[in-house]
N, C-alpha and C positions, 0 to 999 in steps of 0.2 A: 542732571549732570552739573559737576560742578565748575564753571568757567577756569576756576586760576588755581584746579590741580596740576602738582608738578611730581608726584609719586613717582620717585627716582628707585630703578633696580637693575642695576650696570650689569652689562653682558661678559662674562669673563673671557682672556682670550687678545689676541693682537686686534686691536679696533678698526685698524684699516680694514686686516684682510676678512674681516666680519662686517664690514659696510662694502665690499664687494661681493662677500656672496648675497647678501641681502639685493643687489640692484641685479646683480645674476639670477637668482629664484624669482624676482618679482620686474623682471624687465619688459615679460609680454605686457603684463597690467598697463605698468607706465607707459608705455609707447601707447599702447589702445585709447588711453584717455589725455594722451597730447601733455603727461606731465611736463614739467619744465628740468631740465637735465641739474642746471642751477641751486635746485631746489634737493635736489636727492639725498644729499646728506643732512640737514635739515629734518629731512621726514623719517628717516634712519632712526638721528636721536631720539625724534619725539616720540616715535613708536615703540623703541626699545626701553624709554622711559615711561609710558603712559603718558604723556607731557598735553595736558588738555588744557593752552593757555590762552584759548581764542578770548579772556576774558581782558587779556592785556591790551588787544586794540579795537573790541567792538561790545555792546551793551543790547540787554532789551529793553526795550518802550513798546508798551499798549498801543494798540492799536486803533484807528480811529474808527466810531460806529459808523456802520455801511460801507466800509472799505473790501470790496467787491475780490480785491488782487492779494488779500492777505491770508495766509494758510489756518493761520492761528491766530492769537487773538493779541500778539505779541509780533514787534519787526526788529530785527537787526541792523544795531546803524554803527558806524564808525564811530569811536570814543577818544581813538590815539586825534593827534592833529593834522596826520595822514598815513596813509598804508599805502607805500610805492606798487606801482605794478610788478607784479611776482618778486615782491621780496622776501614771503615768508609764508607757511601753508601751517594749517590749521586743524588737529582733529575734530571729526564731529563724532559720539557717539550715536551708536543704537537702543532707542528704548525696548525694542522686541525685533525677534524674527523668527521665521516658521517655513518650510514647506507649505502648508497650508494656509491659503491665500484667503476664506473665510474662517477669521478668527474667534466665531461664536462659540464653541465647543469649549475652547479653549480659557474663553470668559468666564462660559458660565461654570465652571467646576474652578476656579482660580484668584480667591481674595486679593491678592498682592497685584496680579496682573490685570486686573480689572481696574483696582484702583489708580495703578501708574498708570495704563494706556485711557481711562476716562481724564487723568489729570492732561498727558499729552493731547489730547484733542480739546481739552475745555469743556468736559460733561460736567456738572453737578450733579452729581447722582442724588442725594437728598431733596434738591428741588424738581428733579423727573420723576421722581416719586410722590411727590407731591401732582405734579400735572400729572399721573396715571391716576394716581386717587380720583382727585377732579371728573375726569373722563368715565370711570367707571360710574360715580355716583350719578351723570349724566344721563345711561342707560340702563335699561333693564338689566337688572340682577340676574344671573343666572345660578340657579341655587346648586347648594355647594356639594351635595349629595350626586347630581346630573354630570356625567362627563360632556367636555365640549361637541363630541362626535353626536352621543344621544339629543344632545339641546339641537342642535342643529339641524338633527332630521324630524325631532318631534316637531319643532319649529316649520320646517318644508310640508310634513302631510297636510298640518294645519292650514295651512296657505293653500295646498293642492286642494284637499277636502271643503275647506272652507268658505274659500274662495275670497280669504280675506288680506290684506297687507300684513307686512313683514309687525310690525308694533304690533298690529292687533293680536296676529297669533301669539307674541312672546305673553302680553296682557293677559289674555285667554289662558294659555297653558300655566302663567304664575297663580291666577285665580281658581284655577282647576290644579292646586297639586301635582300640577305636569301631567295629567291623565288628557292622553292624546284626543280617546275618544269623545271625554267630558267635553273638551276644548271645541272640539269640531260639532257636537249636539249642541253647544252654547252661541257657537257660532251661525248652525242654519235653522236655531230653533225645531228641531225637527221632534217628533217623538219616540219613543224606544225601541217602538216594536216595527215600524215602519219596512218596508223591501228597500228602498234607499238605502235606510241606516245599517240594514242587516250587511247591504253590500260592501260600502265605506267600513264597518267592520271587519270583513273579509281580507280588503283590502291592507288597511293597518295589520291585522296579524300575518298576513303575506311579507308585508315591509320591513315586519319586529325582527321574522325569524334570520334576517341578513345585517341588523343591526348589530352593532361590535359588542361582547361584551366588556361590562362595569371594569373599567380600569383605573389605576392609581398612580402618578406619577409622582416622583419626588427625586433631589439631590441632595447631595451633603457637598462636603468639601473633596473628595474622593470619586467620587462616583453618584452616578446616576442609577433610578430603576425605573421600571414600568412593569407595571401583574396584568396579565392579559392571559383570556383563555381559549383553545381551539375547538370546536363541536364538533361533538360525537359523530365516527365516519363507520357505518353499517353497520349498526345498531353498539356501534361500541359507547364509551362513556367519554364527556365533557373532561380534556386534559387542561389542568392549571401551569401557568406557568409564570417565573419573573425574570425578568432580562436585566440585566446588571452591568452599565459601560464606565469602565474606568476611563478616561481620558489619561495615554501615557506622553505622546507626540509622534512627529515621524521616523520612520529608519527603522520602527521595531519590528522586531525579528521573533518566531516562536523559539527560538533558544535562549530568548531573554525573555522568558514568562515561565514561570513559578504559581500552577493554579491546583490549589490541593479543594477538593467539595469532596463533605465527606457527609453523614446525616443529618447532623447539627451542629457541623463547623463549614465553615470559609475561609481559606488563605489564599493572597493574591498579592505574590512576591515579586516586582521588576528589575531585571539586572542584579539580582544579588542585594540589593538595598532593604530599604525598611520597608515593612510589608507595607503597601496599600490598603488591603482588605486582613484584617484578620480577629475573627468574634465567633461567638455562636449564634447559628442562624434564630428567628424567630420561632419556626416552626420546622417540623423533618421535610427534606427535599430528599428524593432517588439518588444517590450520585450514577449510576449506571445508565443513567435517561438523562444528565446533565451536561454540559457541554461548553465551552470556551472556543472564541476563534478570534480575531485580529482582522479589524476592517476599519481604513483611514487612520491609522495609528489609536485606536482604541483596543480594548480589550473589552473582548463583548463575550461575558456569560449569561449559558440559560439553564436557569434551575428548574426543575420539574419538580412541581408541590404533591409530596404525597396524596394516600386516599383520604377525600374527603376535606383537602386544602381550598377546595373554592372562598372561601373568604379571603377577603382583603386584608395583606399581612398592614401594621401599620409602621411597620419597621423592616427593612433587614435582616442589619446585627443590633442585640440590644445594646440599649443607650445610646442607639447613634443620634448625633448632632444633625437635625436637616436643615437646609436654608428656604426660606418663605419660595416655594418654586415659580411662583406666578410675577412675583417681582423681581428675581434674578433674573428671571429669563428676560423681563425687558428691560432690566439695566443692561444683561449680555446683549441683548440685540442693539439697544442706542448705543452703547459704544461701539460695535462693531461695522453697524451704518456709517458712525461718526468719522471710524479709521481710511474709509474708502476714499478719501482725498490723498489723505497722507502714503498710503501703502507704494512703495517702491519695490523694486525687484532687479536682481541682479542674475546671472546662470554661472555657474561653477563648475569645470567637466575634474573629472577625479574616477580613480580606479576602484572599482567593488571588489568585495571581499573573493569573488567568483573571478578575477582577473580581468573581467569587461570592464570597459570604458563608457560612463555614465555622465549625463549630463543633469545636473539640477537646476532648480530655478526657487530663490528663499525670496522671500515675502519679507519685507523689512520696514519697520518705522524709526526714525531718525528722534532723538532725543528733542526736547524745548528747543534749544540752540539750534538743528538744522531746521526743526520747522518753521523757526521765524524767517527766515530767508524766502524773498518773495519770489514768483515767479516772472520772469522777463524775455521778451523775445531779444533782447539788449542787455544783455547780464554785463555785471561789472566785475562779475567773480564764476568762476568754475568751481563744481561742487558732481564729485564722483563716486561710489561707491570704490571699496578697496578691499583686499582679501592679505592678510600681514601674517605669514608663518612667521612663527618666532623658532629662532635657530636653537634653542635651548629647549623646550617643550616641544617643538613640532606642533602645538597649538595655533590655530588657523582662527582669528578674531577678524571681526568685519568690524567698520569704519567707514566715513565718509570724509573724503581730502576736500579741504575749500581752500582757492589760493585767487590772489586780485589777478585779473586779465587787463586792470584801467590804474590809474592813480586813483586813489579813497579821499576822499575832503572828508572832514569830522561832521559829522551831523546827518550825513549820508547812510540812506538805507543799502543794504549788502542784497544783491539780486542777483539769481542765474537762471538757464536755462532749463527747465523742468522736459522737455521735447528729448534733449543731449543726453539724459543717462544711457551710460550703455554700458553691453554686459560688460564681465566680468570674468575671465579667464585665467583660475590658476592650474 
C-alpha cells in the first residue's frame, strides 16, 4: 500500500446532499464502532477519493529482535510533531479477504497471492526452502516411485512384523527395494520356508489387498489433480479415475460453471470469463461416466480413464506448466500458518438472490500499514473494519478506519485494541 496515495475521482452531483446520504446508508456502521460525528466528512472525502494519506503523519520502523507485542516485523510511530485527538482518520487497506478462513487452497494454486500475503507476514519463501531442503536431507529419503500412503504402511508392517524401530524399518525397506517382505526376513533373520514366515506372509498380502492404489498428485497454476483407482466390486473390473479441483472462491453457483468433457478435450469456463481449463486431454476419458460438482468453492471434476487407462497419466492437458508440488504445498502451508495472527474478521448481513436475509462472516488481512499497529489493552488509537458503498457503482469495498483516541507525540508507536473489533453491519 502506498502511504501518500491521493488518487482523486470526484463524485458527480450536489456534494452536500451526497455526503448525507453517505452518513444515511452507512450510519448503523458508524454508531457501532463509536465513530466520532466530527470526523464524518472527513472520511466521506477520503473514501470517495481513495485518499490513503496515513503517510502524512506516521512512518515504519523495524522492529526490535524479541519484541514479543509486535505483529510484524515493522511498528507504526507518529512522524507529524503531533496528531490531536480525533482530528483526523485514516484509511487502512486490505491485503486479502475470503470467506474462507483457511486460506491454504487458495495459496497453493495462486502465484501473485502467495507472494503478497508471504510478504505481508514476513515469510521468505526462498530461505524456507532452503530449511525444507535441509530437513529433508536430515531424514530418510522416501523414494520417488512410493506414494506417501504406501511408504507409511510398508514402514508400519515392518515395525509390526519386525518388531523393529521406526529408522530401522525405513533402513530396511530402502535397503530391500521397499520389498516388505525382504525388509521383515532381514529384520528377524528368519529363513524362507519357515511356518513363521509363511504366516507373516499371509499377513502382508491380507494388508496389500486394503492398501490405496499408486497415485499421482500434481498442480499447475489452475488446478489441481490426483489419479486414483477403485477395486473391482463382484468380480467386476479395477475403474480408473482423475479428479481435477479448480480453485474458483466463494459464492459460486452451478449457473456460473461452464464444464464441457468430451473424449479428448476439457473446458472449464467460470462466469463467462476466460476458460480455466481448456486442452486436449492426455489420454480418452468416458464423458458419460465423468462428472463435475462444487464443494467449498472449488470446482471439482472426475474423469473416468477409458479401457485399459490404469497407468499414470503424466499430464492432464498437453504442455501443461506444473509447479514442484511438494514445495508449494509447504510454501502454501508456512504462509498460511504465518496469516493466523494476523486474520480478522468482520459479518456482513445482506439479501440473497432467493430474497432471504443472510449473514456472512469474510476473513480479512490488513495491508504492511494495519499490521504494524501494535496490540494494546491501552490503545492510543481505534482501528475498525468498515464496509463503504460507493453511490456511483454500488460497489461495496472494505477498509479499516484508524483515528487517535489520545494526543500523538512524534516518535510514538500508533496502538489499539485487538479484543474491540467488532462486527460489521451493512
Amino acid at each position: 500500500m502506498d502511504l501518500n496515495n491521493q488518487n482523486a475521482s470526484p463524485v458527480p452531483g450536489d456534494p452536500d446532499a451526497a455526503f448525507q446520504q453517505f452518513v444515511a446508508v452507512h450510519r448503523t456502521q458508524l454508531q457501532a464502532i463509536g465513530f466520532p460525528d466530527t470526523l464524518q466528512r472527513e472520511l466521506y472525502e477520503k473514501l470517495t477519493h481513495e485518499n490513503f494519506d496515513a503517510g502524512r503523519s506516521f512512518a515504519l520502523t523495524e522492529t526490535e529482535e524479541g519484541d514479543k507485542k509486535a505483529l510484524s516485523q515493522y511498528h507504526l510511530v507518529v512522524k507529524a510533531d503531533q496528531v490531536a485527538k480525533e482530528s483526523a482518520v485514516y484509511l487502512i487497506d486490505h491485503a486479502w479477504a475470503t470467506t474462507l478462513k483457511d486460506p491454504y487452497q487458495m495459496l497453493l494454486l495462486n502465484d501473485a497471492l502467495l507472494g503478497r500475503l508471504a510478504s505481508v507476514v514476513g515469510v521468505d519463501l526462498e530461505e524456507k526452502d532452503k530449511d525444507n531442503g535441509a530437513e529433508a536431507d536430515a531424514t530418510t529419503a522416501r523414494p520417488a516411485d512410493i506414494t506417501p500412503e504406501e511408504w507409511e504402511q510398508s514402514i508400519e508392517m515392518v515395525m509390526t512384523e519386525g518388531h523393529v524401530s521406526r529408522p530401522t524399518a525405513e533402513q530396511l525397506l530402502i535397503k530391500e527395494d521397499c520389498e516388505v517382505l525382504n525388509a521383515i526376513q532381514a529384520a528377524t533373520y528368519m529363513e524362507e520356508q519357515t511356518p513363521m514366515l509363511q504366516t507373516i506372509k499371509e499377513n502382508i498380502l491380507g494388508q496389500m489387498q486394503y492398501m490405496p492404489q499408486p497415485t499421482e498428485e500434481w498442480a499447475t497454476r489452475h488446478y489441481t489433480c490426483r489419479q486414483y483407482s477403485e477395486p473391482a466390486v463382484e468380480g467386476g473390473r479395477v475403474e480408473h479415475y482423475v479428479e481435477v479441483r479448480a480453485l474458483v472462491g466463494p459464492g459460486l453457483r452451478a449457473s456460473d460453471v461452464e464444464c464441457e468433457i468430451k473424449t479428448h478435450h476439457l473446458r472449464l469456463v467460470i462466469a463467462g470469463r476466460q476458460a480455466v481449463i481448456d486442452g486436449e486431454l492426455y489420454a480418452a476419458v468416458v464423458p458419460d461416466d465423468s462428472t463435475w460438482t462444487i464443494e467449498s468453492g472449488e470446482v471439482v471434476i472426475t474423469l473416468k480413464k477409458q479401457d485399459g487407462g490404469g497407468s499414470l497419466w503424466p499430464e492432464l492437458i498437453h504442455h501443461e506448466t506444473r509447479f514442484d508440488m511438494a514445495r508449494r504445498q509447504a510454501q502454501a502451508r508456512t504462509v498460511a500458518d504465518a496469516l493466523a495472527p494476523f486474520l480478522q474478521a468482520y459479518k456482513y448481513v445482506h439479501v440473497a438472490e432467493s430474497g432471504e436475509t443472510r449473514q456472512d462472516v469474510v476473513w480479512y488481512v490488513m495491508d504492511e500499514v494495519g499490521n504494524a499497529i501494535v496490540d494494546s489493552r491501552d490503545p492510543n488509537c481505534a482501528c475498525y473494519s468498515f464496509l463503504y458503498c460507493s453511490p456511483t457503482s454500488g460497489a461495496i469495498n472494505a477498509y479499516n478506519l484508524l483515528w487517535p483516541l489520545a494526543n500523538l507525540q512524534q516518535g510514538e508507536v500508533v496502538t489499539r485494541d485487538y479484543r474491540l473489533t467488532r462486527p460489521v453491519t451493512l
